[in-house]
FIFIVEX-475689 format. One record per atom (N, C-alpha, C): residue in three letters; z, y, x. Coordinates in nm, 4 decimals. Each point is the difference from the previous one (the first is absolute). Layout:
! FIFIVEX-475689
["ALA",[Z,Y,X]]
...
This chain:
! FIFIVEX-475689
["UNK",[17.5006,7.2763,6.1101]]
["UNK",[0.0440,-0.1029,-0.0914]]
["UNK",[0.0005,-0.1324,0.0731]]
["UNK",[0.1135,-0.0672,-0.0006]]
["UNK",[0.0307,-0.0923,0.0962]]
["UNK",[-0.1097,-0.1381,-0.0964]]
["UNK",[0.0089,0.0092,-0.0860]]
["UNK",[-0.0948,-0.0835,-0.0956]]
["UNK",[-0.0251,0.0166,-0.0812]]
["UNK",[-0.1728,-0.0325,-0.0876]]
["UNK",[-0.0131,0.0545,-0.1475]]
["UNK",[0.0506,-0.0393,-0.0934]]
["UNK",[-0.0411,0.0394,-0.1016]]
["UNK",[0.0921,-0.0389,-0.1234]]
["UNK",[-0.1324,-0.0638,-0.0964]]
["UNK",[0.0307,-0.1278,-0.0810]]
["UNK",[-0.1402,-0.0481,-0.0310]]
["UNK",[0.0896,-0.0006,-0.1434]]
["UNK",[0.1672,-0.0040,-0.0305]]
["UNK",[0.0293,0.0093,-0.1215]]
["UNK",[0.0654,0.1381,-0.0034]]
["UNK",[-0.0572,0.0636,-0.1412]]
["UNK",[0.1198,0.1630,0.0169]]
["UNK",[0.1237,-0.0457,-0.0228]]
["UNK",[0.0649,-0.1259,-0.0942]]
["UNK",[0.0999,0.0070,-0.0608]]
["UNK",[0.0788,-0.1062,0.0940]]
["UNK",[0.1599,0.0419,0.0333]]
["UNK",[0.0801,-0.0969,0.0315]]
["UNK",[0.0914,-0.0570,-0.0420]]
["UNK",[0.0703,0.0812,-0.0895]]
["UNK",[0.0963,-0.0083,-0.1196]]
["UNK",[0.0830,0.0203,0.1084]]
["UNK",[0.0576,0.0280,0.1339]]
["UNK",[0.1123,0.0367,0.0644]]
["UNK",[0.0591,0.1066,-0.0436]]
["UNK",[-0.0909,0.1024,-0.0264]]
["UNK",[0.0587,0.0938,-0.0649]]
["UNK",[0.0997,0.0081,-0.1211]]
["UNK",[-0.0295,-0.0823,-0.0920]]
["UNK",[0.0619,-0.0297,-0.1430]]
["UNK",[0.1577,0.0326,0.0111]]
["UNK",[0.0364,-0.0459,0.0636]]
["UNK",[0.1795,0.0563,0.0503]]
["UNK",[-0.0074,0.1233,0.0562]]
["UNK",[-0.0507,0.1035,-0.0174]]
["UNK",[0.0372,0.1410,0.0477]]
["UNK",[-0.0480,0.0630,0.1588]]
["UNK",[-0.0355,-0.1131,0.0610]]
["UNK",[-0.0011,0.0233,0.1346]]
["UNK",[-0.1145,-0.0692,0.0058]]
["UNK",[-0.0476,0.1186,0.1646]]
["UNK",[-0.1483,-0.0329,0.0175]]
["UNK",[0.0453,0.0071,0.2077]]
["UNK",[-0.1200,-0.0442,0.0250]]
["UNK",[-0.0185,-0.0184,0.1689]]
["UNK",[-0.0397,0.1076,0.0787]]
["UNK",[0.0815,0.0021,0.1223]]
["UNK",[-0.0646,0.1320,0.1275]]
["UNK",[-0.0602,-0.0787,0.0279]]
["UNK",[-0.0644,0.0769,0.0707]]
["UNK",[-0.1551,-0.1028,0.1223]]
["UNK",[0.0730,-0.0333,0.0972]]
["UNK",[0.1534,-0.0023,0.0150]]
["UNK",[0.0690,-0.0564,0.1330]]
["UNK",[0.0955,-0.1436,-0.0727]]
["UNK",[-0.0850,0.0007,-0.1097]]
["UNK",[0.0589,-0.1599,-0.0883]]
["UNK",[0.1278,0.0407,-0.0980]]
["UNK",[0.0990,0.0985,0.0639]]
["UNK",[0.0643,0.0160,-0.1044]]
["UNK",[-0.0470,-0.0139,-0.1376]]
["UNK",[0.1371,-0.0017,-0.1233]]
["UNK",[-0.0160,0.0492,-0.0872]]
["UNK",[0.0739,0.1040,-0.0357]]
["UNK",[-0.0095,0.0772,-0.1043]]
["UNK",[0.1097,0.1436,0.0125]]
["UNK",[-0.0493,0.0004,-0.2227]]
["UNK",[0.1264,0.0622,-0.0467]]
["UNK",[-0.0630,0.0326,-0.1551]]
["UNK",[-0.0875,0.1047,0.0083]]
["UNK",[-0.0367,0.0071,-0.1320]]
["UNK",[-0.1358,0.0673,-0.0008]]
["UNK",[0.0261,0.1322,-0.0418]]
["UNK",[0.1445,0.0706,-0.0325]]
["UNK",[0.0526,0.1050,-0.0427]]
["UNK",[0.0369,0.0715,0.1627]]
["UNK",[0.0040,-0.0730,0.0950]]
["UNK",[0.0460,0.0461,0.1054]]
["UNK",[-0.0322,0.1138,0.0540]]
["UNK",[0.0332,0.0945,0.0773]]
["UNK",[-0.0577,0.1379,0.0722]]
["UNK",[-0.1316,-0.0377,0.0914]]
["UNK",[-0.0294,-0.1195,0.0682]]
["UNK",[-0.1055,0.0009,0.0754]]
["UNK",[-0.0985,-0.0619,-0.0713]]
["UNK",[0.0657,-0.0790,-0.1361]]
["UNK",[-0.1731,-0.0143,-0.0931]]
["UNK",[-0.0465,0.1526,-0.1024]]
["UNK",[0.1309,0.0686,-0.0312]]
["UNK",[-0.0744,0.1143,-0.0459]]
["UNK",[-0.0416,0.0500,0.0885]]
["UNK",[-0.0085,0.0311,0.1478]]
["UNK",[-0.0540,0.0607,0.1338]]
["UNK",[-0.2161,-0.0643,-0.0360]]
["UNK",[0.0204,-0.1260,0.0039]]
["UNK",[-0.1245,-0.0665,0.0137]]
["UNK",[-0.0556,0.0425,-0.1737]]
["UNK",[0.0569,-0.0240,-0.0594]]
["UNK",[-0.0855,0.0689,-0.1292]]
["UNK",[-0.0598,0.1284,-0.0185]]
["UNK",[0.1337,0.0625,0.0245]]
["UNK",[-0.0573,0.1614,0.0335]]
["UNK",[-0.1392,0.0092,0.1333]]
["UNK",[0.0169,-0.0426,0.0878]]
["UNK",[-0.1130,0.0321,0.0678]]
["UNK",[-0.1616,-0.0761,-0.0487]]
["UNK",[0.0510,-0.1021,-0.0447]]
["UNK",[-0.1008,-0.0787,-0.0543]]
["UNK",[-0.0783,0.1044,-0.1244]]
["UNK",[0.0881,0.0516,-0.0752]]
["UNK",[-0.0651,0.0774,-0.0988]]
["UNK",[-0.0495,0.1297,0.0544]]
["UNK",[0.0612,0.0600,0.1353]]
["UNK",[-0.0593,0.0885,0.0793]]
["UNK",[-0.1623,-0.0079,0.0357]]
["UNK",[-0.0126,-0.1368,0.0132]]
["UNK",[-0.1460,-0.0140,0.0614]]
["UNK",[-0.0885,-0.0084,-0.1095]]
["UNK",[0.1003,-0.0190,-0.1469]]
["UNK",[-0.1360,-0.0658,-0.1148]]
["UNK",[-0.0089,0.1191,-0.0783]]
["UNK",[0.0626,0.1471,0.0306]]
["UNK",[-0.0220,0.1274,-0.0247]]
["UNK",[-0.0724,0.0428,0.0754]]
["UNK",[0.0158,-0.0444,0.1183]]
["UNK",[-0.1632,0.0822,0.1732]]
["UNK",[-0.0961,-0.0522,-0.0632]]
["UNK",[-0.0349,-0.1621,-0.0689]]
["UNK",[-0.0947,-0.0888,-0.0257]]
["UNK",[-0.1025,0.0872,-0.1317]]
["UNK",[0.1259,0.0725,-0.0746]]
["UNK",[-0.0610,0.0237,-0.1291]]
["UNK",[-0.0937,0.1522,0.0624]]
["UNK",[0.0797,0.0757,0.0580]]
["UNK",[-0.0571,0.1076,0.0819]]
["UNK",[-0.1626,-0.0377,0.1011]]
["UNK",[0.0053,-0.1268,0.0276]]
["UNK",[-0.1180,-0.0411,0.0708]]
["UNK",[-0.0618,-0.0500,-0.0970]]
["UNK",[-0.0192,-0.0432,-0.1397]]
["UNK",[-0.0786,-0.0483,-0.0487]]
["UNK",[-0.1144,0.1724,-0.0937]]
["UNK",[0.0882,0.1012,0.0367]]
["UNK",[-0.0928,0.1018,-0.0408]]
["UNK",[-0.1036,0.0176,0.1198]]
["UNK",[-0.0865,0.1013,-0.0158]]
["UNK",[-0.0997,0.0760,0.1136]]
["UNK",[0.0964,0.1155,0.0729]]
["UNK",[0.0124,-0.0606,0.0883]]
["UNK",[0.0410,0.1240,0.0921]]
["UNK",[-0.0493,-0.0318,0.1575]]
["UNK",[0.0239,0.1380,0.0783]]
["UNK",[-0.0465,0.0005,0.1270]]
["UNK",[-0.0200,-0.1289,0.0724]]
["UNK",[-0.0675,-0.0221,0.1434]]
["UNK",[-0.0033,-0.0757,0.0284]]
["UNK",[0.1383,-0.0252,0.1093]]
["UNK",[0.0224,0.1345,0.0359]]
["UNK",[0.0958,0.0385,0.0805]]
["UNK",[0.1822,-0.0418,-0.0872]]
["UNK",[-0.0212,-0.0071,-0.1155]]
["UNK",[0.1333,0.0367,-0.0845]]
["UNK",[0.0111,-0.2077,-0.0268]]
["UNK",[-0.1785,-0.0465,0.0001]]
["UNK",[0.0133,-0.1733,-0.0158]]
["UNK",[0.0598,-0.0477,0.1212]]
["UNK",[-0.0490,0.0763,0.1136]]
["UNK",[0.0384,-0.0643,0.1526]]
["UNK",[0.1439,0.0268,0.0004]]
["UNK",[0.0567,0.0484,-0.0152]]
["UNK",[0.1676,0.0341,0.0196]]
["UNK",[0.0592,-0.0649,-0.1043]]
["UNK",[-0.0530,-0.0109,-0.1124]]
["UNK",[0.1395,-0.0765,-0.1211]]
["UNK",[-0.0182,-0.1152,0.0830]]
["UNK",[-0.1262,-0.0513,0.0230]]
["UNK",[-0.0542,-0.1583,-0.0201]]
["UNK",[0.1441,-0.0324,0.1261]]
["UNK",[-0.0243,0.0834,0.1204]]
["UNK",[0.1249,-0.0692,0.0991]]
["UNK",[0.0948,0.0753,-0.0253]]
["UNK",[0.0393,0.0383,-0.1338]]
["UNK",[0.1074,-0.0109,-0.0766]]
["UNK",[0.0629,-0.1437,-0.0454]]
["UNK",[-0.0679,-0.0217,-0.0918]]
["UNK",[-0.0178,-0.0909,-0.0047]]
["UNK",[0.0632,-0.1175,0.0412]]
["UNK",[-0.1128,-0.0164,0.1651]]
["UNK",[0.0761,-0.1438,0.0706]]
["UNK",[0.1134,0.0199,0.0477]]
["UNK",[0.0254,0.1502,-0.0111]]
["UNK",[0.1201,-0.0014,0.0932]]
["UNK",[0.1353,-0.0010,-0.0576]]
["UNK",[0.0173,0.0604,-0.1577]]
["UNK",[0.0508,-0.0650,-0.1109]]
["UNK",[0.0271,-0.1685,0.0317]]
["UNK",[-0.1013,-0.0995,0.0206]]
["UNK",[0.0325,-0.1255,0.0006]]
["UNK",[0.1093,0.0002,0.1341]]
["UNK",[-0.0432,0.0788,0.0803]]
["UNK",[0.1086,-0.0704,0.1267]]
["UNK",[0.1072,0.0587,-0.0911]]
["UNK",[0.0202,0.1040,-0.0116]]
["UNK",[0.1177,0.0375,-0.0652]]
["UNK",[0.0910,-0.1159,-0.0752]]
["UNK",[-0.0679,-0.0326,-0.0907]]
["UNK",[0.0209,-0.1146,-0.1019]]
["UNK",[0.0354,-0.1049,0.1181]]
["UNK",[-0.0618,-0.0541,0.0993]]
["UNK",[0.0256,-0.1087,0.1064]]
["UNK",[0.1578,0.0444,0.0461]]
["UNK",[0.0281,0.1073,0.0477]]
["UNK",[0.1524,0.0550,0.0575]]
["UNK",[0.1100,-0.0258,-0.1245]]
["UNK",[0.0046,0.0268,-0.0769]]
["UNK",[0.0609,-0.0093,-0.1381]]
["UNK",[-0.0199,-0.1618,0.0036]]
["UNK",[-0.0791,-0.0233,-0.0257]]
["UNK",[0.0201,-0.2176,-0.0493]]
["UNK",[0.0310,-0.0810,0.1484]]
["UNK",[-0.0072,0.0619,0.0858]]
["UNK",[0.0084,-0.0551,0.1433]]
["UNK",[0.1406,0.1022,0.0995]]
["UNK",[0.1246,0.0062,-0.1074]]
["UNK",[0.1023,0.0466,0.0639]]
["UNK",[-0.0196,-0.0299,0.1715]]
["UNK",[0.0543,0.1852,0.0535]]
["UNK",[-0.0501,-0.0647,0.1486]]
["UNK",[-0.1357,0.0041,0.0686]]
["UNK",[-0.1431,-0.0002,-0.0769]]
["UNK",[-0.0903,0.0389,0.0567]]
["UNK",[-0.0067,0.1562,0.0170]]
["UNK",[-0.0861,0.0443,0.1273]]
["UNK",[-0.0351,0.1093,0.0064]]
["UNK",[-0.1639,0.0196,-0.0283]]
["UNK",[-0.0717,0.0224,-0.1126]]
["UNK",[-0.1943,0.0263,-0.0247]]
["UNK",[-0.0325,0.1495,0.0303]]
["UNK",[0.1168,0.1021,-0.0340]]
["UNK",[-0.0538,0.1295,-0.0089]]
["UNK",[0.0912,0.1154,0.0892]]
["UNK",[-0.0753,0.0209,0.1119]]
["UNK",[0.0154,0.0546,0.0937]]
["UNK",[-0.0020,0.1952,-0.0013]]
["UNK",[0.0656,0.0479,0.1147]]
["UNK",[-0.0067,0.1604,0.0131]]
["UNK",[-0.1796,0.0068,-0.0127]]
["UNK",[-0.0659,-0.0553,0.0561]]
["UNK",[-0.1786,0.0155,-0.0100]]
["UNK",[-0.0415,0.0053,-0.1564]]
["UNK",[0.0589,-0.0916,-0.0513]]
["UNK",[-0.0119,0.0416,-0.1543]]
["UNK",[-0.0054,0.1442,-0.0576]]
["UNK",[0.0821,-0.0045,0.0074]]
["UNK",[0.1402,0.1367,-0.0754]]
["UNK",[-0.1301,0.1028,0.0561]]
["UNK",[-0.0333,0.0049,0.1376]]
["UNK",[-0.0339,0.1158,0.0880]]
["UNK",[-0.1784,0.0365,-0.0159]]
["UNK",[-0.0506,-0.1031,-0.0781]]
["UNK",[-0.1361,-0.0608,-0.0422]]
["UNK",[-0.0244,0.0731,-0.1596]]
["UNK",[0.1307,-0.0213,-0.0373]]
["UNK",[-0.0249,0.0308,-0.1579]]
["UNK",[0.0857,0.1976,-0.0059]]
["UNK",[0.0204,0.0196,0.1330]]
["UNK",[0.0433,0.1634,0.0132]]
["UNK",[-0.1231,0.0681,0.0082]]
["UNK",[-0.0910,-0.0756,0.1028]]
["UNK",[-0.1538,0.0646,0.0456]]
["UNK",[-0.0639,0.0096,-0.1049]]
["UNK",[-0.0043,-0.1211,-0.1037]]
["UNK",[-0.1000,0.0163,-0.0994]]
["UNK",[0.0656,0.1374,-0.1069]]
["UNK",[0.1101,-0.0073,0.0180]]
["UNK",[0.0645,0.1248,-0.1068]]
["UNK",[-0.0523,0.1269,0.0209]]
["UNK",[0.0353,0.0124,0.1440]]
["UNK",[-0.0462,0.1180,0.0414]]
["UNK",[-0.1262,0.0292,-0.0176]]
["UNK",[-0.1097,-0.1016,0.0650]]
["UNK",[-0.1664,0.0334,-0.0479]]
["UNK",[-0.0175,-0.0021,-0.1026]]
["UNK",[0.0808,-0.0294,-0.1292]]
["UNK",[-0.0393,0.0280,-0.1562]]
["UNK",[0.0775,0.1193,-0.0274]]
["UNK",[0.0898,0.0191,0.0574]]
["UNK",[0.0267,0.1917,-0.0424]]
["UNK",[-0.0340,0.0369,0.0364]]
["UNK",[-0.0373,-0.0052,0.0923]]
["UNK",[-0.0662,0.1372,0.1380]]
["UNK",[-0.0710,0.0975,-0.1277]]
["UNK",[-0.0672,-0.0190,-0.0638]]
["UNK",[-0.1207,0.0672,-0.0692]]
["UNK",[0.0808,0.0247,-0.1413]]
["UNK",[0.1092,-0.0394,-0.0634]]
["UNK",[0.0197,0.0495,-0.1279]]
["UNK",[0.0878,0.1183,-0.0438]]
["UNK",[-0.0257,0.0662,-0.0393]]
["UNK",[0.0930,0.1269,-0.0411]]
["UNK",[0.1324,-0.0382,0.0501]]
["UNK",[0.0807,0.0993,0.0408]]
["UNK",[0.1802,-0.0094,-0.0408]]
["UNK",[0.0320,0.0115,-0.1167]]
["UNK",[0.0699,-0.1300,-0.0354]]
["UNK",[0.0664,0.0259,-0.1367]]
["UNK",[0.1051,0.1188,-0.0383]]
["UNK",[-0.0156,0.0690,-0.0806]]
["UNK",[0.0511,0.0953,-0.0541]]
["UNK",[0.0751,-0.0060,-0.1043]]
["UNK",[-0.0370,-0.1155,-0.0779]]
["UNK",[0.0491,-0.0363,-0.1328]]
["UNK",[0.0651,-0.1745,-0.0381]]
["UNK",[0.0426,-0.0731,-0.0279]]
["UNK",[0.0359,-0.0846,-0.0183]]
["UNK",[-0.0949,-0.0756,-0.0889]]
["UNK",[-0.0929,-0.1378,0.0012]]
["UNK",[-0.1070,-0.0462,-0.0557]]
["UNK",[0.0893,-0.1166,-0.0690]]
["UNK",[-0.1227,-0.0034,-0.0825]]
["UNK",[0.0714,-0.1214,-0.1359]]
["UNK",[-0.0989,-0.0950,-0.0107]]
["UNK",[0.0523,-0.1518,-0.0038]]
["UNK",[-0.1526,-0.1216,0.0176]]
["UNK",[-0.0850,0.0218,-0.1332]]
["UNK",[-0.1224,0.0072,0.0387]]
["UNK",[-0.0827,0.0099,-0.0642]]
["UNK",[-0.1466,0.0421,0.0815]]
["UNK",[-0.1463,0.0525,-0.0149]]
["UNK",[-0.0590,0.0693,0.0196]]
["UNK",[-0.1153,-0.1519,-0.0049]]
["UNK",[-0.0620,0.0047,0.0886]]
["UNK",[-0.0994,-0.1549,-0.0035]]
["UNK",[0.0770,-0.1172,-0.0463]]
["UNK",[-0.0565,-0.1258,-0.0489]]
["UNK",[0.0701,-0.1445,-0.0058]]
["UNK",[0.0771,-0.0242,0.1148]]
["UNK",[-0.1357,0.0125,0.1038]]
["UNK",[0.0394,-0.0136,0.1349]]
["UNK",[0.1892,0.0440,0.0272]]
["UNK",[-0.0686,0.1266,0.0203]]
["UNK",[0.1490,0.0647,0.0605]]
["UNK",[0.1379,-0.0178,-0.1103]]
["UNK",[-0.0346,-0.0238,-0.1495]]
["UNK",[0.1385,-0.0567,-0.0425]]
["UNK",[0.0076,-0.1163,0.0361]]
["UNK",[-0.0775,-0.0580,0.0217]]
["UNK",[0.0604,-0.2033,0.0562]]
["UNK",[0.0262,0.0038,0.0971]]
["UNK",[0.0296,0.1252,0.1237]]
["UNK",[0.0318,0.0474,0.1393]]
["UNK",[0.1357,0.0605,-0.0411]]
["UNK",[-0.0063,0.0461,-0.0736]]
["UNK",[0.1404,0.0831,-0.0617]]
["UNK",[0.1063,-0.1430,0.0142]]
["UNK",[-0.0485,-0.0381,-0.1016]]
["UNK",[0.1146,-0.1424,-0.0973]]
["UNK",[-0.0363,-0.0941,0.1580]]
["UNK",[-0.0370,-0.0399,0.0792]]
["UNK",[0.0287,-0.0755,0.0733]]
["UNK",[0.0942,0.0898,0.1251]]
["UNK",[0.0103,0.1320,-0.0231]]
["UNK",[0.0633,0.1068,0.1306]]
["UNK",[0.1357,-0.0466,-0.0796]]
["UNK",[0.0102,-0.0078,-0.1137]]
["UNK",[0.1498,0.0193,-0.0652]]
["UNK",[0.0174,-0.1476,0.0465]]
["UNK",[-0.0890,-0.1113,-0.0628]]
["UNK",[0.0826,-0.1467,0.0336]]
["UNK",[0.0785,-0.0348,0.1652]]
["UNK",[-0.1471,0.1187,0.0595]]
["UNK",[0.0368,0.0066,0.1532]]
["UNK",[0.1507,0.0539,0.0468]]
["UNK",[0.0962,0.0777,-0.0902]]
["UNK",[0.1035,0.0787,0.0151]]
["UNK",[0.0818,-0.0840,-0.0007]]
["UNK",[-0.0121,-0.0932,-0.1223]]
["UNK",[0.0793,-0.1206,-0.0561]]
["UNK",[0.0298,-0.0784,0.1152]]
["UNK",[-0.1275,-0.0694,0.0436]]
["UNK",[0.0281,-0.1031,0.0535]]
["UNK",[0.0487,0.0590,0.1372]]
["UNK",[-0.0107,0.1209,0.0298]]
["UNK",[0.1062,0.0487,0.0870]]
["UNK",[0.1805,0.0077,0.0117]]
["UNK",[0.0032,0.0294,-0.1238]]
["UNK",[0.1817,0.0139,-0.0261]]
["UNK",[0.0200,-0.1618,0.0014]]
["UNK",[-0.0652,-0.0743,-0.0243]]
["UNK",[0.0381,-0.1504,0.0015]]
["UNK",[0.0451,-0.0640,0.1282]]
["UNK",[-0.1314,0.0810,0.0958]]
["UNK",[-0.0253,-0.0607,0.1226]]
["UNK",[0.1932,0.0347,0.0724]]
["UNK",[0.0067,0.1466,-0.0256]]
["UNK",[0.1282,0.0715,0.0516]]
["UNK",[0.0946,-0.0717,-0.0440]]
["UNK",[0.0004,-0.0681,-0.1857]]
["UNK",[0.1083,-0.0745,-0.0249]]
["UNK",[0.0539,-0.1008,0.0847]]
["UNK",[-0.1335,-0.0910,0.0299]]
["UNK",[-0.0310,-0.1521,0.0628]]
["UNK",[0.0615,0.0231,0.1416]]
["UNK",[-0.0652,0.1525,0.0705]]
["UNK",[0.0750,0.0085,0.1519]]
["UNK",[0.1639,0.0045,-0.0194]]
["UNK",[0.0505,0.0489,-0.0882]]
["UNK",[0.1230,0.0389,0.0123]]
["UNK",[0.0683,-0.1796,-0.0294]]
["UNK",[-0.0311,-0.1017,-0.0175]]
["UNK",[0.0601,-0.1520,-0.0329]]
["UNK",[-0.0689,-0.0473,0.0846]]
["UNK",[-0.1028,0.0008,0.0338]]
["UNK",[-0.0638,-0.1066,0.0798]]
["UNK",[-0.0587,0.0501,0.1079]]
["UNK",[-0.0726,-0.0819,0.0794]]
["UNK",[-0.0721,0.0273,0.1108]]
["UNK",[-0.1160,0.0144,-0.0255]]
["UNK",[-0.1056,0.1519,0.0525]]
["UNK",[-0.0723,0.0325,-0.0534]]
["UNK",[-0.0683,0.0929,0.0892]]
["UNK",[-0.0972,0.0116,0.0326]]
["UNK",[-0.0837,0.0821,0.1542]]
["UNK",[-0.0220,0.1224,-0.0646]]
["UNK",[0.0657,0.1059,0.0630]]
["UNK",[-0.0182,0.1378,-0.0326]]
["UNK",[-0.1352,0.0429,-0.0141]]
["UNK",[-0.1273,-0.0577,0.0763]]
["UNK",[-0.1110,0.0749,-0.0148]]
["UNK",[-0.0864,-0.0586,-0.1164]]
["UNK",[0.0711,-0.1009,-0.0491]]
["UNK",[-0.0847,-0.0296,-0.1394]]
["UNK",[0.0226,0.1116,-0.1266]]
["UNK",[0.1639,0.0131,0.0088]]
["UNK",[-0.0148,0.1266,-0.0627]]
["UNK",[-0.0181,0.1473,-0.0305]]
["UNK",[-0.0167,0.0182,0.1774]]
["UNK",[-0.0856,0.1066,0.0320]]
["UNK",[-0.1003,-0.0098,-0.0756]]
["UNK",[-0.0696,-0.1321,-0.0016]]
["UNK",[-0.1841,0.0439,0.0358]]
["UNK",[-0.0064,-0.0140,-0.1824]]
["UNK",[0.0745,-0.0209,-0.0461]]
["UNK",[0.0148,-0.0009,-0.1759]]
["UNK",[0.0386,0.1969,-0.0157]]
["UNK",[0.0660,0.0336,0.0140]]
["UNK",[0.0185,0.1461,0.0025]]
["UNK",[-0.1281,0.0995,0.0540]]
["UNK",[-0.0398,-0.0528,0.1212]]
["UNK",[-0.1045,0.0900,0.0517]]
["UNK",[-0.1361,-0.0610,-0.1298]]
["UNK",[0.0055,-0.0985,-0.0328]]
["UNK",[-0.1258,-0.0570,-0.0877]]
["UNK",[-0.0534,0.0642,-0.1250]]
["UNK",[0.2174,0.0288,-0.1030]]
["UNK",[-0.0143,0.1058,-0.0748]]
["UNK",[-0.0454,0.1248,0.0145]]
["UNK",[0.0387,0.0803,0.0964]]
["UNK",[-0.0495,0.1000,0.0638]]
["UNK",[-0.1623,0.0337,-0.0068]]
["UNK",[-0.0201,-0.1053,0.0453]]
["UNK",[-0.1839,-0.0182,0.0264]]
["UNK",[-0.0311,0.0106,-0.1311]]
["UNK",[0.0521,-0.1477,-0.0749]]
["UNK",[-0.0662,0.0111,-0.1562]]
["UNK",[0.0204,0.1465,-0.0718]]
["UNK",[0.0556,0.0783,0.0269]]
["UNK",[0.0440,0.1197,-0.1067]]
["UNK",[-0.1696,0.0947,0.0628]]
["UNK",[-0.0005,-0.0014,0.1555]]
["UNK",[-0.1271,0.0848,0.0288]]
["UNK",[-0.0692,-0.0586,-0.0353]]
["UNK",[-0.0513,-0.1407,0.0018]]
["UNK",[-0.1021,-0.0342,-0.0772]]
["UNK",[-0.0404,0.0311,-0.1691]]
["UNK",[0.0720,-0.0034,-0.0206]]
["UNK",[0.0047,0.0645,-0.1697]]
["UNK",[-0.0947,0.1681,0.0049]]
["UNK",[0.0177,0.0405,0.1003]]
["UNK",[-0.0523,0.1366,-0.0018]]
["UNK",[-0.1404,-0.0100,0.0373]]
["UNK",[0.0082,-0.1029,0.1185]]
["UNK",[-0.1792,-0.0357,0.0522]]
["UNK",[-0.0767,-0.0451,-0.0850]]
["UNK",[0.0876,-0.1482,-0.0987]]
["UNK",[-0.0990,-0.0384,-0.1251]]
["UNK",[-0.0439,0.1218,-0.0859]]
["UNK",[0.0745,0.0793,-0.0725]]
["UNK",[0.0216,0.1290,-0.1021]]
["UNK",[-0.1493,0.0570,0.0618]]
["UNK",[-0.0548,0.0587,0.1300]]
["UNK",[-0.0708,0.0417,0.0619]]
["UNK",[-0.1281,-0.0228,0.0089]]
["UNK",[0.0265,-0.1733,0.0265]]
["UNK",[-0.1247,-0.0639,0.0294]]
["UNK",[-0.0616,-0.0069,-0.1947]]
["UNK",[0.0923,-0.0176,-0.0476]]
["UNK",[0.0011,-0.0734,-0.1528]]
["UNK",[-0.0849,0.1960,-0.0629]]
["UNK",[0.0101,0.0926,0.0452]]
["UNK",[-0.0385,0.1267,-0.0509]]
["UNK",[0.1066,0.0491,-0.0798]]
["UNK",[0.1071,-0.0465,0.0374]]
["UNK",[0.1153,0.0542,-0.0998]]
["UNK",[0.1137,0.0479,0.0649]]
["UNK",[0.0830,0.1500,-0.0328]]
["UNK",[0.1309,0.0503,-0.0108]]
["UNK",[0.1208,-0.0836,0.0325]]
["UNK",[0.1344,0.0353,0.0795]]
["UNK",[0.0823,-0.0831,-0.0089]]
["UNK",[0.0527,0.0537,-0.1166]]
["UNK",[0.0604,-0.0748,-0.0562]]
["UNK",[0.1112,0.0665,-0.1294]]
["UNK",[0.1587,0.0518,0.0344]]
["UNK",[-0.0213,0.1267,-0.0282]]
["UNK",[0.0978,0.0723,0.0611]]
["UNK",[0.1059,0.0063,-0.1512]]
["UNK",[0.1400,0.0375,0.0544]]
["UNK",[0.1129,-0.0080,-0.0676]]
["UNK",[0.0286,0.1082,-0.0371]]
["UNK",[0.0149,0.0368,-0.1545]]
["UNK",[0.0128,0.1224,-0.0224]]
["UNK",[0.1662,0.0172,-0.0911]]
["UNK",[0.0561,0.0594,0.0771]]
["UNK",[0.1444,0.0035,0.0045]]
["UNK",[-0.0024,0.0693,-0.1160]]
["UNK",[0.1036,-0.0917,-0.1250]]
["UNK",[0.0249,0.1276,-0.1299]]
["UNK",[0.0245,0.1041,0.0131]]
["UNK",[-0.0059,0.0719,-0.0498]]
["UNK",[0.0600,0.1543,-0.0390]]
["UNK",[0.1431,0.0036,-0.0292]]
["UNK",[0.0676,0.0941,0.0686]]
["UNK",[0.1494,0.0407,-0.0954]]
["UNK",[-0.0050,0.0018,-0.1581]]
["UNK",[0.0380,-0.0316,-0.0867]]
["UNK",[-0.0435,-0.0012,-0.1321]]
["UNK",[-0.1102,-0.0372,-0.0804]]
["UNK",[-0.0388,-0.0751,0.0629]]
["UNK",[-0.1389,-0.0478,-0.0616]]
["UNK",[-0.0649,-0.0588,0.0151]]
C-alpha cells in the first residue's frame, strides 16, 4: 500500500467508477473489478474456513492462501504486474499431493456438506471456480499473467481435497451423491 488510508470514504466512487492501484480509473461493472471482487470474496470464504478448528497443517496452507490471493488481487488492480509465479502454482501442487496421498479414491461423486468446516471449504472451492471463469474472461480482453490463473484453478483443486481432510479430522463422512433411480 503505497499509503494508508485514515478516511474509508472518498465519494470518487459516487459516479460509477472506482481506482487501479496504477491511478487509473475504470467503472465498477467492468471485467477486471468483477475479477477483484470475485477473488476478494475468494479469500473471505478461505477466512470463514479458518475461523473453524481445523488442522494445523490445513491453517498453514489456506493462511498462504490467503496472501497469495492478495498478490493476485495486486496483478488484477496493477494491470501489468507480475506477484504470482510458476513457484506458486508448483507449491500449491505439493501441498495437493501431500493431502491426498492418504485419502481414499473417489469412487462416487461428493456433495458439500459433512463438518462446518468442510462445507465453508466446499462454498469457497465453488467461489474458487467462479473467480476462475472471470479470471479466463478478463485474459481474453485484457492483459493478464497466466499463472495467476493457474494458481486460482490448482487452489480449487486443493480446496475440494481439503473438504475431505476437514470431514476426517472433523470425525465425519464425505457426503456422497446418490444418483435417483429410473422411476423413482
Amino acid at each position: 500500500m503505497g499509503h494508508r488510508l485514515s478516511k474509508i470514504y472518498t465519494r470518487t466512487g459516487d459516479d460509477g467508477t472506482t481506482g487501479l492501484g496504477d491511478g487509473t480509473r475504470t467503472s465498477k461493472d467492468g471485467l477486471r473489478i468483477e475479477a477483484l471482487g470475485a477473488v476478494d470474496e475468494l479469500n473471505c470464504a478461505i477466512g470463514r474456513v479458518l475461523a473453524a478448528e481445523v488442522p494445523a497443517q490445513v491453517r498453514q496452507c489456506l493462511d498462504r492462501a490467503q496472501h497469495d490471493l492478495f498478490e493476485v488481487g495486486a496483478e488484477i488492480s496493477l494491470p501489468g504486474q507480475v506477484r504470482i509465479k510458476e513457484e506458486h502454482v508448483a507449491r500449491l501442487e505439493k501441498e495437493l499431493d501431500a493431502f491426498n496421498e492418504n485419502l481414499p479414491p473417489l469412487k462416487e461423486f461428493i456433495l458439500p456438506g459433512g463438518t462446518a468446516a468442510a462445507a465453508d471449504a466446499h462454498f469457497a472451492r465453488a467461489v474458487c471456480r467462479r473467480a476462475e471463469r472471470i479470471l479466463v474472461a478478463l485474459g481474453k480482453h485484457e492483459e493478464m499473467a497466466d499463472d495467476s490463473r493457474r494458481y486460482v484453478n490448482r487452489l480449487s483443486d486443493l480446496l475440494f481435497v481439503l473438504t475431505r481432510i476437514l470431514n476426517r479430522a472433523g470425525g465425519r463422512e464425505d457426503v456422497y451423491w446418490r444418483p435417483a433411480k429410473p422411476g423413482g
